[in-house]
N, C-alpha and C positions, 0 to 999 in steps of 0.2 A: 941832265936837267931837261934837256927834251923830249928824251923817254919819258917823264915821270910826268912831262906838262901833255904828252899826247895821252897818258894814261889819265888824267886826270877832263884832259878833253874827252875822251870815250865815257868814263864813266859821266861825264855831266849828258851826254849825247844819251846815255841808255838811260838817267835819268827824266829826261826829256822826252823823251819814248811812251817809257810807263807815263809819265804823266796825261802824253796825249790819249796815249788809250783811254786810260780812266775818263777824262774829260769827255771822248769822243761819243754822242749820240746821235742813232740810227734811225730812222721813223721808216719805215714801208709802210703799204699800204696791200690788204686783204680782203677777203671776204669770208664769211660762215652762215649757209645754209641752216635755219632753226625751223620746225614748222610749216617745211616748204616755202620758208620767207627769207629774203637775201638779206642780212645786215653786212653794210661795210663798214669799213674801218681803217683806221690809222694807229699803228704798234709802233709806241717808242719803245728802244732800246738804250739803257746806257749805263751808265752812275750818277747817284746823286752824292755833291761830296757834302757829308753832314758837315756841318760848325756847332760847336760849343758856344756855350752863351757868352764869351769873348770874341766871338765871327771867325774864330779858326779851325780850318777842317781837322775835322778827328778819327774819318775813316769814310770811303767808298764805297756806299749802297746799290749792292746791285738789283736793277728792277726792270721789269715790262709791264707798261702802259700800254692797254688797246681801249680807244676814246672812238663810238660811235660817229661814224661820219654824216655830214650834212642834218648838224643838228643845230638850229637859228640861236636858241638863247641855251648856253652849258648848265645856268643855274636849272633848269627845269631836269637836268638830266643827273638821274642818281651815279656815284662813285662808288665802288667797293674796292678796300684793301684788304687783299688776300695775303695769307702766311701761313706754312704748317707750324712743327711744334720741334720735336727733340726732349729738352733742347738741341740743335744743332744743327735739324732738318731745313734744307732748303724748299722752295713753293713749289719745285717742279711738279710732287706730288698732285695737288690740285689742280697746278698747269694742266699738267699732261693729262689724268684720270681724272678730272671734272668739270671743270669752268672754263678753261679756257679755248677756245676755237679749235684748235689740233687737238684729237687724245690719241693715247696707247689702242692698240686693239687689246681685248681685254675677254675670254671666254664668259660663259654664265656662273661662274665658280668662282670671277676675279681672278684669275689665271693668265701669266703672257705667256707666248711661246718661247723657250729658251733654251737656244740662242737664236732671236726671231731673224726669218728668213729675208725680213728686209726692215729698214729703219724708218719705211716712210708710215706718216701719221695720215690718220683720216678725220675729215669731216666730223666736226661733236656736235649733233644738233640738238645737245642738252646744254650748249653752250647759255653761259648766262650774259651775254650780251645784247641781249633782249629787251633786257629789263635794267642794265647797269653796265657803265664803262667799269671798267676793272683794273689795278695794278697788282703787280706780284713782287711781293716783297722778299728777298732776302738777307735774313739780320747777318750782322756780322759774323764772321766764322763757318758761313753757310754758302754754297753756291758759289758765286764769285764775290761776295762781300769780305772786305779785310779793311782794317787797320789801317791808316796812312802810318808811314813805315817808321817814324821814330815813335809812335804812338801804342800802349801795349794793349794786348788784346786783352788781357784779364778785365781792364774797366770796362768792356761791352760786356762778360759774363755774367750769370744771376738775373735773378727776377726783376730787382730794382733798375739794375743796369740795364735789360734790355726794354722795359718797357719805358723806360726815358728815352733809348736808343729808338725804338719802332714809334713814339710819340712824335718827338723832334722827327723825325724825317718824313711825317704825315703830315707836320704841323707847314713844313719846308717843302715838301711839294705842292700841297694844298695850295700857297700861296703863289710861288711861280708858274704855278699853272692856273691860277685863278678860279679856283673851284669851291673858295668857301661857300657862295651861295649854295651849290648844289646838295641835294639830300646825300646824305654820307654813312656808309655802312661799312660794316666789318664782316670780316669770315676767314675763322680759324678752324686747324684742325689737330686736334691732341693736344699736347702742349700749347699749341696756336692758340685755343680756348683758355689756357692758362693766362696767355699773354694777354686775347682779345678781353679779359675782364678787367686785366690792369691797365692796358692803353684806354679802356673808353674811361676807367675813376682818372686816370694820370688828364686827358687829353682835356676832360670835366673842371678839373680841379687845378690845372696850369693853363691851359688856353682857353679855357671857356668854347670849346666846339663838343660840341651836343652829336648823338649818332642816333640816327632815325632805327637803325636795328643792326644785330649783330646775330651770324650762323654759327654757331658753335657745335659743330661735326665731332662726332666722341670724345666726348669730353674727359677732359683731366680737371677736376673742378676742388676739391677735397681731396688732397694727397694721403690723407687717413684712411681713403677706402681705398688705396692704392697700394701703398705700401705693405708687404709684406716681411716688415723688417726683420720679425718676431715672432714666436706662438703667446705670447702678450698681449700680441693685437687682435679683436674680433670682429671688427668690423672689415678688413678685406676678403673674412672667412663669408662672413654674412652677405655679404656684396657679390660673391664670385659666384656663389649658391646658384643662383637660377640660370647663370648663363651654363654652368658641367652641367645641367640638366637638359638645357637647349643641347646639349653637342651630344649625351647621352643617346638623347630621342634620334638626333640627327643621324648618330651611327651605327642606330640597333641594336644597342647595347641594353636598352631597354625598352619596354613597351607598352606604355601606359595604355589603360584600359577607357579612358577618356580623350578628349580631345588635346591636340596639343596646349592651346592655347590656356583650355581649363584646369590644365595638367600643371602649366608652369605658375599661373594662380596659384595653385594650393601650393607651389614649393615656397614663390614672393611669401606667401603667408607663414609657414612655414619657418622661416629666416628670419621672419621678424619677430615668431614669437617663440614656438621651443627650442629653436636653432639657438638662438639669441640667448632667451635664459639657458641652457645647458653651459652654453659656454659662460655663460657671467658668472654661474656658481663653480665651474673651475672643479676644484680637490672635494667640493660639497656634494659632488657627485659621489655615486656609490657605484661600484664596478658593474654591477646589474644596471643598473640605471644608464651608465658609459656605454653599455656593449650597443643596451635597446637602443639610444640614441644611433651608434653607428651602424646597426641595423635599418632601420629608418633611412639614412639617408643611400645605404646602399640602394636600395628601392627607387630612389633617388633621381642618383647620378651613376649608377653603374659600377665605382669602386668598390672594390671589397674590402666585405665591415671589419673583417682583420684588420685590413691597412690601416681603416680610418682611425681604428680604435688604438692600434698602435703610437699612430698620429696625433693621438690625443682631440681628435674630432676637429683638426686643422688639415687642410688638405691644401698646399699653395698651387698657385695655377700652372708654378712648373713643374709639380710632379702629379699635377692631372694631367697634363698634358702627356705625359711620360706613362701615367697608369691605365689611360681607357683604353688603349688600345694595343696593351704591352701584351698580349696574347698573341697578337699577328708581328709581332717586331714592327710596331710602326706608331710614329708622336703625331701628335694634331700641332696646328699653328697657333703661336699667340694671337698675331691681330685676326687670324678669320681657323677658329677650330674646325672647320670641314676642313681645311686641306691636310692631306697628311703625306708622311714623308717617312722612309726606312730608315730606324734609328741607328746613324755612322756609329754609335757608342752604348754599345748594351748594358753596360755593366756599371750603368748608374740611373741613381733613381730619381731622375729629371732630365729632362728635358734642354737643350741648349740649343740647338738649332730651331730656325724658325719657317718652318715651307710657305706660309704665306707672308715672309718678306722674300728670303729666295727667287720667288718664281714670278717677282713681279721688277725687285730693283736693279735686277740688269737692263731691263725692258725701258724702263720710265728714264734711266741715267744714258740708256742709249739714243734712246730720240732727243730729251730736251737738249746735249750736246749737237745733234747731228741740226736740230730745229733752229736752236740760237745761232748758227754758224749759215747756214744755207737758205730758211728762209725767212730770217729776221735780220740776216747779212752782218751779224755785229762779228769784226775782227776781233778773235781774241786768242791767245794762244796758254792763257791761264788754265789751269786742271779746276775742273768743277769737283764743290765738293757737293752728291746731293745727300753725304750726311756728315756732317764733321766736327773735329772734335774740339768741343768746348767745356771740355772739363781743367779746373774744378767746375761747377758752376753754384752759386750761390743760390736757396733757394728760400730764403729769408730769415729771419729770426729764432722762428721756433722750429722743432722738430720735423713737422708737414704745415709744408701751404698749402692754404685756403683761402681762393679767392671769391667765395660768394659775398665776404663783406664789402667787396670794390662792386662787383654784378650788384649787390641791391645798393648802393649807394648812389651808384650810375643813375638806377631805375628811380630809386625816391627823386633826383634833382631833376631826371629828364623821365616823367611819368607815363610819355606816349612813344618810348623805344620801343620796339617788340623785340621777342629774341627767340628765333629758332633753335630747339636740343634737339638735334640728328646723333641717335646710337644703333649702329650693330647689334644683333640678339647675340652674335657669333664673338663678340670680340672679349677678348680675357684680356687685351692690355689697359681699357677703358671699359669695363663694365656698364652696361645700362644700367644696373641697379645700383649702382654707387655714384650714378648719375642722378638716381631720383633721389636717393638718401641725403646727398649735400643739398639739392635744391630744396626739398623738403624740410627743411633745417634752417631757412634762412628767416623765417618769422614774418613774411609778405603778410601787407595787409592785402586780402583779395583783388584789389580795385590793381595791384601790381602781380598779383600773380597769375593773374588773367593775360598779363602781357608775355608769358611764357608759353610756349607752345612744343608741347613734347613731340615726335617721330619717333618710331622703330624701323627697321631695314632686315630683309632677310639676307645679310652681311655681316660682315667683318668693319672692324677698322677701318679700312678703306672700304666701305658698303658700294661706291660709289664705280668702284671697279666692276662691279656685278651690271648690265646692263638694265636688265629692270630695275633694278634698286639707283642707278642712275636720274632713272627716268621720272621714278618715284622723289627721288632728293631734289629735282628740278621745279616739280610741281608744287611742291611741298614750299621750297624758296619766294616761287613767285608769289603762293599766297603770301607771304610773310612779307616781305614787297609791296603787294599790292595793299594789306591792312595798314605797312604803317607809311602810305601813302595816300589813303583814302580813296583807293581807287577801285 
């Protein structure tokens, strides 16, 4: 009987534990040079514990708040909540390679060194704290976010789930920190763009708070230009089109006789209309007609018109990634097709490995561990997850989500949002061109789609890895800041 009361004291003691941890927040206090101009600041750490609409906690959000210092009235002073995507992905991403005050060192190619020679982070004077206090959100299942423990993780899963989950805990700091006065923005990246269109209809449409603008970094917007499930499908064919032409050019595979730019013109062109009909007519083609088409596009994109034609004039982007440069035994990257990598597995005709996640997320997983622990000082002995895994995950109703109808919904209720589209020329897991196709698609009256504001990046997926294209996404931000600020 004593035994069993001392075991039962231990476990209540190590449940007491966990609980303080979760409880416990950090603040220090920093500095980031931007412009040759000092912003300081104040970086909380900790968890937020969400409550269900019965006031009982349903799981432990983990976040970093850094709030400009010595600033007289907060409402004057804009808020951004940051999130990547996945699903699964935790914010270190951003943290570390964009917005936030520390980043990764990172070469001109988007590149870390690996296994870098040391974990300390430098100075980001593309930091956006300039212009916006910032939090970094991790949804559940991500990062250090989990569950309170008799609570299952499945109900944070999916779209609906989580953009109630990443609502509610906006809606719940926002107020304990007393921030609804202030202007309120979003910024997502990948999937994060999925979410950031459902959080601002959820956040619209349940609490009545309004978001002055949202960045939406390569987008996942139309899961129909994304998907590749099938040769049924032609729009991820039509979508993917001008970027193997960007990576073609890139790797000398081809050489157009014009300029880049006017180059990838004529293929956009191209994709929308013989690409487009070849494929709409399917078996109505005639094997001459088939071949010239895969002729055509070898001219292209570099593949040869065998393959394509074999292919049936579908080429998916993992066995592009597998074909340009299957000459030298070597695959390009999904998020940024310059990098390339010796294929560990020759003897298939795709692509599996990915060189520009590789050579970046030992880099990014090393610092935000080494950061949150030594100079954000938050005691934690949990395993970060900065990708993890949240499957099943629900992703709505039908077949591919599409969330432009929440994006214009947002816009018709709140008509002076602005919204930044940051793509990658480089990126095959988010297309630029299936970036324009879904927003193109949403039937804006002008007076709203003048509130959209497109960017391109000589980048990847992470563009923002690349130094200049950093520097370019900064600038880029603040206008958008600044228009729907009126400043």
């Amino acid at each position: 009987m004593k035994r069993l009361f001392s075991l039962l004291l231990a476990t209540c003691f190590i449940t007491f534990l966990q609980a303080q941890d979760t409880a416990k927040i950090v603040k220090t206090t920093g500095h980031v040079s931007i412009n040759n101009k000092t912003v300081n600041y104040e970086a909380t750490t900790g968890f937020l514990p969400l409550k269900n609409k019965d006031g009982k906690a349903i799981a432990n959000i983990f976040y970093v708040a850094y709030i400009k210092s010595d600033v007289s009235d907060v409402r004057t002073r804009p808020i951004t909540f940051v999130f990547n995507g996945g699903p699964g992905s935790s914010s270190a991403w951003l943290h570390m390679g964009a917005i936030g005050p520390k980043k990764v060192v990172t070469t001109e190619y988007g590149k870390a060194e690996i296994p870098p020679k040391t974990y300390n982070l430098v100075n980001n004077d593309q930091c956006w704290l300039d212009i916006t206090d910032l939090v970094f959100i991790d949804p559940v299942g991500c990062g250090f976010s989990k569950p309170i423990e008799e609570e299952k993780a499945e109900q944070f899963y999916g779209y609906e789930n989580d953009i109630h989950t990443i609502g509610d805990f906006i809606n719940q700091w926002t107020g304990k920190n007393k921030r609804w006065g202030s202007p309120k923005f979003l910024a997502g990246e990948s999937y994060g763009t999925t979410r950031a269109c459902g959080v601002a209809d959820y956040m619209t449409d349940i609490y009545n708070m309004y978001f002055n603008g949202i960045s939406l970094i390569s987008c996942a917007l139309d899961f129909e230009t994304l998907r590749e499930y099938n040769t049924n499908q032609i729009l991820p064919y039509i979508c993917n089109l001008p970027v193997y032409a960007e990576l073609a050019i890139y790797h000398e595979v081809i050489t157009p006789e014009k300029s880049t730019n006017e180059f990838i013109e004529d293929v956009e062109d191209f994709a929308l209309n013989e690409y487009a009909v070849a494929l709409l007519k399917g078996d109505l083609l005639s094997v001459s007609e088939k071949y010239a088409m895969a002729k055509k596009m070898e001219s292209l994109i570099g593949i040869n018109a065998d393959i394509i034609f074999d292919h049936d004039l579908r080429i998916p982007s993992g066995q592009f990634r597998k074909f340009l440069l299957d000459k030298q035994n070597l695959i390009i990257g999904r998020y940024d097709g310059r990098l390339t990598m010796p294929d560990p597995m020759n003897n298939r005709d795709y692509a599996y490995e990915d060189p520009s996640f590789t050579e970046i997320a030992g880099a990014v997983s090393a610092a935000f561990n080494d950061y949150v622990r030594n100079e954000l000082n938050y005691p934690i002995d949990d395993r970060f997850y900065l990708i993890g895994d949240v499957r099943p995950w629900k992703y709505g109703d039908g077949k591919y989500l599409n969330v432009t109808p929440e994006l214009g919904y947002s816009l018709s209720v709140n008509p002076n949002m602005e919204i930044l589209v940051a793509n990658g020329r480089y990126d095959l897991a988010t297309s630029y061109f299936g970036t324009s196709y879904a927003i193109n698609h949403m039937n804006l009256p002008s007076v709203l789609r003048n509130r959209i504001t497109f960017t391109y990046y000589n980048g990847g997926h992470m563009m923002y890895l690349v130094p200049s294209e950093l520097k370019k996404l900064k600038e880029d931000v603040t206008k958008m800041y600044n228009r729907s600020l009126g400043l």
